[in-house]
N, C-alpha and C positions, 0 to 999 in steps of 0.2 A: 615817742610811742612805738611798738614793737608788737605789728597785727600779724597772728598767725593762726591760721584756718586749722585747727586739728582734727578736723573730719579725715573719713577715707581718701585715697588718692582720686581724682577726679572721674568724673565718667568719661569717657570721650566718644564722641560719635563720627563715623569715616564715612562719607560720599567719596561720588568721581570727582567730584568738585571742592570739595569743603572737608574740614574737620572742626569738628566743635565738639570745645570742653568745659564741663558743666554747665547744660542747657538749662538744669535747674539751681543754677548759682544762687545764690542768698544775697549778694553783694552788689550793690544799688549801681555797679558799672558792666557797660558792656567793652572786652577788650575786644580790637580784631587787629589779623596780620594780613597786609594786600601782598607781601613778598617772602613768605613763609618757608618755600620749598623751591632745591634747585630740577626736581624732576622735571620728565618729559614725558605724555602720552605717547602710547605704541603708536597710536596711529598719525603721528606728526615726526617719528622718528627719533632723527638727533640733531634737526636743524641745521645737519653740515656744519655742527662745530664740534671744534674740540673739549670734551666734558671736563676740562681743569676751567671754562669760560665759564658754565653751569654754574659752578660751584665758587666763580669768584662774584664780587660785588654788583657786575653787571647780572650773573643771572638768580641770586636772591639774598634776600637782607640780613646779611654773613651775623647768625648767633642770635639773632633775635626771636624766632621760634623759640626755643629752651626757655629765654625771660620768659616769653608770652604764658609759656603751657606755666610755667614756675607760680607764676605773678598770679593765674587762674587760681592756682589748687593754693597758692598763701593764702588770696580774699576769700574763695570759695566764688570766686566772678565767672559767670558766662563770658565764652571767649570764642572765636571763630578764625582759621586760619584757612589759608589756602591754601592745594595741596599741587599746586604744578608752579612752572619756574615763569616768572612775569615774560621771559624774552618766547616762550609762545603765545601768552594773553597778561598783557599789565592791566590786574584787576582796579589800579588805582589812576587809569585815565579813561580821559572820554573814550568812545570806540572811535570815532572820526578823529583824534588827534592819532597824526603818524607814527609816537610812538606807543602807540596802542598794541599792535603789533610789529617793532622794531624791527628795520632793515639794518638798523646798526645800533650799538652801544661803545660807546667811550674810545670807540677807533676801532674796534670789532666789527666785521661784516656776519650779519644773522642769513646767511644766504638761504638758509631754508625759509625763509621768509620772503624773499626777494618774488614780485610778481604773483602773487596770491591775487587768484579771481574773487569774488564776491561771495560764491559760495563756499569757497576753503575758509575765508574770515570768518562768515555768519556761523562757519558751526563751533571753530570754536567762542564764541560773542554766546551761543543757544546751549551748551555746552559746559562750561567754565565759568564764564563772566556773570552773567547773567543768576546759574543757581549759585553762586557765592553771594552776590548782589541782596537775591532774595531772602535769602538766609541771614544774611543784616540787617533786612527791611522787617523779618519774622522776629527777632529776638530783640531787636531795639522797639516794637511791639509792643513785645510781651513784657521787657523791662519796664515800660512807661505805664504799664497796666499793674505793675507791682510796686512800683517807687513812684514817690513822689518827685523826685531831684535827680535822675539817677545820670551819669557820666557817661559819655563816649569816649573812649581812648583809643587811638589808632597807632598803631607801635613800628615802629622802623628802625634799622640800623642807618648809617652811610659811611662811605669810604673816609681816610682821614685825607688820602689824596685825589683829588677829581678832576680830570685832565692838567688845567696849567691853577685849581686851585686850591691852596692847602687850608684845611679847617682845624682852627688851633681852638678846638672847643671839646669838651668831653661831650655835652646835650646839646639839643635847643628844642623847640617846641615848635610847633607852626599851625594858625587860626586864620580865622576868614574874618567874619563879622562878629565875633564876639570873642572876646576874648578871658572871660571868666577865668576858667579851665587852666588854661595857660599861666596867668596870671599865679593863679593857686601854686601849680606845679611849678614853678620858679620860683615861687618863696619859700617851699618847702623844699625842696632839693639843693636850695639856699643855703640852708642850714649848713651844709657840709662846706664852710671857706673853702676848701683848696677844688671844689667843682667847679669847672665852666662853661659858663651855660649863656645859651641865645635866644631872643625871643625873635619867632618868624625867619629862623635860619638854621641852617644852612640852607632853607631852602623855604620859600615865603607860600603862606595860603593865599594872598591874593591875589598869586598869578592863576589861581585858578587851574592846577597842577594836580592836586588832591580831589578827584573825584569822591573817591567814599565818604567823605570828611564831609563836600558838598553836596551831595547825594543825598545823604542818610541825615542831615543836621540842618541843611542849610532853611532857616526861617523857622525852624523849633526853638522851644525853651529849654533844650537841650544843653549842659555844659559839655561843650567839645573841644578835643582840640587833638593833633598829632605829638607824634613822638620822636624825636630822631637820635640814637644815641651812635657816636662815632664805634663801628666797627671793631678795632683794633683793642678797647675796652669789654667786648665781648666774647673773647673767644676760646677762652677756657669755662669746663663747668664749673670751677669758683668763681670765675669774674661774672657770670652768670647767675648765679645763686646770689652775687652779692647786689646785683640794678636789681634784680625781680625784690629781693627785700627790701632794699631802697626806695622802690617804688613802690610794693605792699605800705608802709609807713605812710609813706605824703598820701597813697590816693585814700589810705583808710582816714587819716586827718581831716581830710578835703571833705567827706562822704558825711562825716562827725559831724563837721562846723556848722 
């Protein structure tokens, strides 16, 4: 099946915090990005690094945005992204886990981070975290007040190398306590023999790593689950156009059944 939204291009809507596209989606899923963007607010600087860091895997989820906003305007799905780089605020941990605000990533010192009193955390926590937070809590909502069934999808890229380990996979998915979702999305993604694909990897929901995933789903009838598509398959706008329809297909399948 080959699902394609021929509506107008989407709406999109810009906070300090957030951007969301089509708030009035027709399409019984909510997408979101917790690593959407490699920017930096003025007022935190440049974190004392050097901005080729930004822009590599440590400071956002290299091509995944494009799918997200793509994958929106195919279903005609509400979607929500973040608009600053995770190594000032990681929307997708606790705020007490240390790499909430990273002093380091993958051998990187984040030195503008190094020693943050309480109140340089809390704002950005009051700030960033928090109104993106809310804005997932507001439209998964509103989805569940319009659909009967309707999907959480949380979308990510990752590196194919990660310190000392190599990920020989093209996908994988990753679930806490239910695994519906998942399940769906790997039989459908399936289809295509020569993908490879993991379920709970490269990186597992029940370490309890994935806050938004637990956050926004944990103990609902929610079909939830993560996304992680290796990097290095993202990084052109063909190779882009071709996951977001990849994935337009399974989740419209999924949404059918």
């Amino acid at each position: 099946m080959t699902y394609m939204h021929a509506a107008m291009p989407p709406q999109i809507h810009i906070t300090e915090a957030v951007e969301i596209c089509n708030p009035n989606g027709t399409f019984p899923a909510l997408l979101v990005c917790d690593h959407a963007s490699p920017t930096l607010p003025p007022e935190v600087g440049d974190l004392r690094l050097d901005p080729a860091h930004l822009r590599d895997h440590i400071g956002v989820d290299i091509g995944i945005a494009p799918v997200v906003r793509a994958l929106s305007m195919l279903l005609d799905a509400p979607a929500v992204l973040t608009r600053h780089s995770r190594l000032m605020i990681d929307c997708n941990r606790w705020i007490k886990d240390p790499t909430s605000i990273p002093e380091e990533s993958d051998g990187v010192p984040i030195a503008g981070n190094v020693g943050l009193d309480f109140d340089a955390r809390a704002e950005r926590w009051h700030r960033y975290f928090w109104p993106y937070h809310r804005t997932v809590h507001r439209m998964t909502t509103e989805l569940r007040a319009r659909h009967s069934a309707p999907l959480f999808v949380a979308l990510h890229s990752c590196n194919r190398q990660f310190g000392d380990e190599h990920r020989d996979i093209d996908a994988g998915t990753f679930w806490n306590y239910d695994r519906r979702l998942s399940d769906a999305l790997l039989t459908g993604l399936g289809r295509e023999k020569d993908l490879k694909l993991a379920c709970n990897s490269p990186y597992s929901g029940f370490r309890g790593t994935s806050f938004t995933l637990d956050y926004h789903t944990w103990g609902s009838d929610l079909r939830a689950c993560g996304v992680e598509i290796v990097n290095d398959l993202i990084t052109t706008p063909g190779s882009q156009a071709k996951w977001s329809a990849r994935l337009a297909d399974v989740l419209a399948d999924i949404a059918q059944g």
